[in-house]
C-alpha positions, 0 to 999 in steps of 0.5 A: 433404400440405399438412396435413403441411407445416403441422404440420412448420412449426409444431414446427421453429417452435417448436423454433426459438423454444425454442432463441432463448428465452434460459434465466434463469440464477440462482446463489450464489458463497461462500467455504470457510467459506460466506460469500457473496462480493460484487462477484464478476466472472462471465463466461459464454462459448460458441458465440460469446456471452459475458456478464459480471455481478456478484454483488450483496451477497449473492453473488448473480447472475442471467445470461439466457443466448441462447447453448450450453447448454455454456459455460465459467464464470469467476469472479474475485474478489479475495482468491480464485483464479480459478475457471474450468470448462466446464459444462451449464447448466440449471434448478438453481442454479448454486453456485460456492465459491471456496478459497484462492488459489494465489500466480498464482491470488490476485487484485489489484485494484492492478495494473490498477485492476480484479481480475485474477490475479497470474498474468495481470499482468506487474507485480510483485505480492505480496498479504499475506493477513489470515493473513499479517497475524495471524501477523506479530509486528510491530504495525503495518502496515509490520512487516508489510510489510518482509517484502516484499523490496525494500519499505523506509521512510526509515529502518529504525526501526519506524513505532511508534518513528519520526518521522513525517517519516521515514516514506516508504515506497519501493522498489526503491533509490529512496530518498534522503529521507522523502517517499514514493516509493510511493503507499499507499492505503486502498481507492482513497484516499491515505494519503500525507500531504498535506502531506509524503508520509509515511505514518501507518501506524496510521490502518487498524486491523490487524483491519479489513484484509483484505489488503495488496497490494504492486506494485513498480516505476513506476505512474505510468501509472494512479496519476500522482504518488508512485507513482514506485517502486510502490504499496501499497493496503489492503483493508479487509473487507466487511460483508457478513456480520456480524462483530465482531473484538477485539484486546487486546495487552500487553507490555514496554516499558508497550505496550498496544493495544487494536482493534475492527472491527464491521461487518454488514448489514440489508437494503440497509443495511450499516455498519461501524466500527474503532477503535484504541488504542495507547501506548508508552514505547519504548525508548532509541534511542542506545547506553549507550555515548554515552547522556546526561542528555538522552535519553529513550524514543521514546514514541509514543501514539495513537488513531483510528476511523472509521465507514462506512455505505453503501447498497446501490444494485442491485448496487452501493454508495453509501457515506459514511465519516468517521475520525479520527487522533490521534497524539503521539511523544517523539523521544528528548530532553525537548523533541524532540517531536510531535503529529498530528491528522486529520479525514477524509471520504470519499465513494465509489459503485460501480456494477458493470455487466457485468463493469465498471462505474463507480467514483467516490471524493471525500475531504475532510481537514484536518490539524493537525501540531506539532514541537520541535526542539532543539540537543543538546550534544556530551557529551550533557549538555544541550540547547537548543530551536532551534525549534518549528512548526506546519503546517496542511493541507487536502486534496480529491480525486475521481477517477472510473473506468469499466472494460468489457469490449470482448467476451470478450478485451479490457477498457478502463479509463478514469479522471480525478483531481483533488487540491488540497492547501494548507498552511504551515510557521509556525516560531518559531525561538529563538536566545538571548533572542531569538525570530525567526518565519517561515512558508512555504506555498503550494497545489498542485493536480494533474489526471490522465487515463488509461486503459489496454486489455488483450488476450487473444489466444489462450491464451498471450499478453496484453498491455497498454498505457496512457498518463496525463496529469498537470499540476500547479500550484505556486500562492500561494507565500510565506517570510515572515521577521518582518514581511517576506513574498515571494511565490514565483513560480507554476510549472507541470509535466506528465508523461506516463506511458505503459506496456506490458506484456506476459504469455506463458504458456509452459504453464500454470504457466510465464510469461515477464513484460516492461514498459517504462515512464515515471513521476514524482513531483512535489515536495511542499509539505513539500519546498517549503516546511518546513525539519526538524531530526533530532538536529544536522543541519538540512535545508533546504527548496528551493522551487525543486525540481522533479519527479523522473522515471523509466524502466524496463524489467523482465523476470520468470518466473513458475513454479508445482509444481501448485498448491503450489509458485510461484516468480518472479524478476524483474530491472529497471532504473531511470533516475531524473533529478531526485531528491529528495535531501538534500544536504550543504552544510557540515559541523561537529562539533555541526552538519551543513547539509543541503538538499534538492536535484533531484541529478541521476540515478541508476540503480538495478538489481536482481533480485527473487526471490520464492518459496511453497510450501504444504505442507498446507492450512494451513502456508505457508513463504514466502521472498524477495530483493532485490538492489540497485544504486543508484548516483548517476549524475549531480549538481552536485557531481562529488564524489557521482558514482559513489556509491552512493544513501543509505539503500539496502542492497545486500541484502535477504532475508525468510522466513516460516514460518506455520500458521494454521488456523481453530482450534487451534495457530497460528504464525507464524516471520518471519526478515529480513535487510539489508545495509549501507548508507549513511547520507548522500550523501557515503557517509561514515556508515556503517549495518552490516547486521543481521538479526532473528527474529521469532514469533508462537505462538497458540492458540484457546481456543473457536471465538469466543476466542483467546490469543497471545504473540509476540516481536520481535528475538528474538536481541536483536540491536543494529542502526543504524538512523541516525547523525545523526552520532550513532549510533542503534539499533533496538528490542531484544527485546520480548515482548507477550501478547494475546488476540482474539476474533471473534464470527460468526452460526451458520451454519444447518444 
């Protein structure tokens, strides 16, 4: 008997160990097409037990489970839906494959600085795919990103015709003037110009991104300054596996583009390298009508690269890039011109750890900017050069960021920034014989801290809450005028941007979306600092501005048909008080006086409707709207309350049509349309809306080569794009051909 008892004893010990023993868990996460997917956040859950990890660079995982043999897995990668299933794990492999994201499936990793699905987030996102990319008409980045309703530049001319200065992207009416209200950034590194806020949209060779995510509304509660109206980030692609893309482009007006994305992996290294190349001579951007001898193109050329090589640490990365941006424009006379140069180094770490992990990023720049201004006769018969400038700047930042899991529901993210910035205007202005020499400049630096937490609590409802602290510094000031110099008093502000969110899932497809929050925008050195002339009116900078500050509120639905068909409306509301904008001080036949000034508020609301339907595994038709309100509010001149917000339309409206197989016949139809809207604050300058048509058609010819042909405008409709007070006009039809190539390794049988 005692025998007996000790032979029980020992199998339900063993039977015991044997359930404790934690079972070794190994698997592969791909794509489609069998490529592995990095950085891949898995999660194993059940009995009570939850794990995350993360696939190394080969989309690899390991997992030592203690728990059930019966879990659900779930993997979130960006670009990829969500991938979730219950399964009985044992000794095989586990493989995952992840297919094309549905709208609520894709992920972002803007929204809440970590991947999440757009169906899990009550921020307004929209990701633009790289097939959105390859089958939009437009060359540059923000050609593309006009089809995002509600997304707008300063002025509506293309990046590839405008002046730099006017290149500010915004959205959701809160516009007013060039700087940026919408913060873009290249894998967690500003883009925005240190200097003025404006973007370069050619410094990211188009075939090196991935994909381009797109947040509307207040983000100052992670990003801290310029994301008063939202962010914008570009993906780039990976190296994980080797690959080498090719773009040759041709076309009217003497365009010609040639880019290069190379990149790959031996071992624990990894490298990649894009380059580009572009010219144009533009076109004429005053009407025949009022042409005169003095109007030229607006010609633009330029040429960038960068190179990045990193290390694999773990299942992390240690990488190191350094790029470079040259850009020249004529700005439609003989003397109007101006040229860019740009040198930047980039420093950054990632190091994943159970479903989080530490990132850290430090960038260097310096910056080189030149331009002409020049009086133009009201015949158009001549012109006079008024001034020339130059402004140096420099630029560091860092920022660290730490996200982990608090158990199965909840995740906390906390992060730091710190950027300095310090530049001068130094202008040779010329009146007769005479020629008079200024500058003006200072340094400004920021800090930030945040962190935001999100919960799961049951399957329906997620919620989200997080705060920022900003303080920033206005140091080292000066206007020197001749020999004279008059140092500007220090001056200091800070900002808190608190936000709440909720997401309420209805049924599976059905969410009910609702967030309140604060954000701000401090001025930059350029509104400071440097005074800019377009055409015959002269801005004046204010180095007495202040920061603008936001508040809003907004509400959405998001419903999907299966997995076809998603659907979202969103409404919103925005408070801002201080606005930048640019105020009218006088006004005479051959010269408007303009100063940019803190306004006063204004209220911008709108509704935003956004709409896909897949019809078949390669065609997408896609649709969107945006209704506007902008309206002044309050301002030191009784005279502009009531008035409604310049360069903001009432209307806009986009449609896109695309099929983009892996190889074959490929398309791509864009349809855009903008209402009326007002050139200046006194409502006096009137823009009329427009719509254009633009396509893509493109065939492969084997599976490495392919050739295209688009066209934008194609109804070659004449449209405002300014009145300075001159009336200025939009590109006409163009037409380019090209041709691309992508070379990949065989895949082994």
């Amino acid at each position: 008997m005692q025998a007996q008892v000790s032979v029980m004893a020992l199998v339900l010990a063993g039977t015991l160990s044997a359930a404790a023993a934690p079972l070794r868990v190994e698997g592969t996460v791909r794509d489609g097409a069998g490529a592995p997917v990095p950085q891949a956040a898995l999660s194993v859950e059940g009995g009570g037990e939850a794990i995350h990890v993360a696939t190394n660079s080969e989309g690899q995982f390991t997992v030592e489970w203690p728990g059930p043999r019966e879990v659900t897995v779930t993997v979130d990668a960006a670009g990829f839906p969500r991938w979730r299933r219950t399964v009985v794990l044992a000794a095989e492999r586990l493989e995952v494959v992840l297919t094309s994201a549905a709208f609520q499936d894709r992920v972002t990793v803007t929204a809440s600085r970590r991947p999440e699905a757009l169906g899990e987030t009550a921020a307004s996102v929209l990701v633009l795919s790289a097939s959105d990319l390859r089958t939009t008409a437009g060359l540059e980045l923000d050609d593309a990103l006009r089809q995002v309703p509600g997304f707008q530049l300063f002025r509506r001319t293309p990046s590839r015709g405008a002046n730099p200065t006017a290149q500010g992207a915004t959205m959701r009416g809160l516009a007013g003037s060039g700087a940026s209200r919408a913060l873009v950034l290249e894998d967690g590194v500003p883009l925005n110009d240190p200097f003025g806020g404006w973007i370069y949209w050619g410094r990211v060779p188009r075939v090196a991104v991935d994909r381009v995510e797109v947040v509307r509304g207040g983000g100052s509660d992670l990003y801290g300054s310029a994301a008063l109206a939202g962010v914008v980030q570009v993906v780039r692609t990976g190296t994980e596996a080797p690959r080498m893309d090719a773009e040759l482009i041709v076309g009217e007006e003497d365009l010609g583009e040639g880019s290069l994305f190379l990149g790959g992996r031996r071992g624990g290294w990894g490298a990649r390298a894009a380059a580009e190349v572009f010219s144009t001579s533009g076109y004429q951007p005053v009407p025949a009508s009022v042409r005169g001898p003095v109007d030229t193109a607006l010609s633009t050329r330029h040429h960038g690269g960068d190179l990045t090589v990193e290390r694999a640490l773990g299942d992390g990365r240690l990488f190191l890039r350094g790029s470079g941006y040259r850009d020249s424009r004529g700005n439609g006379t003989s003397f109007q011109e101006n040229s860019t140069e740009i040198n930047q180094g980039v420093l950054g770490l990632d190091l994943p750890s159970g479903g989080g992990g530490l990132r850290v990023r430090a960038d260097l720049s310096s910056q080189e900017y030149h331009q002409s201004f020049s009086a133009i006769a009201a015949d158009r018969l001549t012109e006079r050069p008024t001034s020339v400038q130059f402004v140096p700047s420099d630029s560091s930042g860092v920022s660290l960021q730490w996200t982990r899991p608090l158990g199965a529901r909840n995740v906390f993210v906390i992060g730091a920034e710190r950027r300095v910035v310090s530049g001068e205007s130094d202008e040779d202005a010329f009146s007769g014989t005479t020629t008079v020499q200024s500058a003006a400049g200072g340094r400004q630096g920021a800090t930030g801290l945040f962190l935001e937490d999100a919960w799961t609590l049951g399957s329906r409802l997620i919620l989200h809450g997080g705060v920022r602290y900003d303080r920033w510094t206005n140091g080292e000031g000066f206007q020197t005028a001749g020999s004279t110099t008059r140092p500007l008093p220090d001056r200091e502000e800070t900002a808190w941007s608190p936000r709440g969110s909720l997401v309420l899932k209805l049924a599976r497809r059905v969410s009910l979306t609702g967030a309140a929050y604060r954000a701000f925008r401090a001025p930059t050195l350029n509104e400071l600092y440097r005074p800019f002339r377009v055409g015959n009116i002269v801005t004046l900078a204010n180095e007495g501005l202040g920061a603008e500050r936001s508040t809003g509120y907004e509400a959405g639905l998001l419903a999907g048909l299966g997995d076809a068909v998603t659907v979202r409306a969103t409404a919103y509301q925005m408070d801002a008080r201080e606005t930048v904008a640019n105020v009218t001080l006088s006004t005479a036949p051959t010269l408007i006086t303009r100063q940019r000034q803190n306004l006063g508020s204004i209220r911008s609301r709108g509704v935003e409707l956004d709409g896909e339907a897949r019809m078949g595994s390669h065609l997408v038709l896609a649709a969107g709207m945006a209704f506007l309100d902008a309206k002044i509010r309050a301002a030191p001149d009784p005279a502009l309350v009531g008035k409604r917000v310049p360069q903001v339309p009432r209307r806009q409206g986009s449609a896109q049509l695309r099929y983009d197989p892996p190889k074959g016949f490929s398309f791509g139809v864009q349809a855009r349309f903008v209402a009326s809207q007002w050139e200046d604050d006194l409502n006096s300058l009137a823009l009329d809306s427009y719509w254009t048509v633009d396509a893509l058609i493109g065939r492969s010819v084997n599976e490495w080569i392919g050739l295209f042909l688009s066209g934008e405008n194609l109804a070659n409709q004449e449209f405002d794009v300014g009145r300075t007070p001159v009336r200025t006009v939009g590109p006409g039809r163009t037409i380019r051909g090209g041709l691309r190539v992508r070379l990949t390794p065989r895949r082994r049988p």
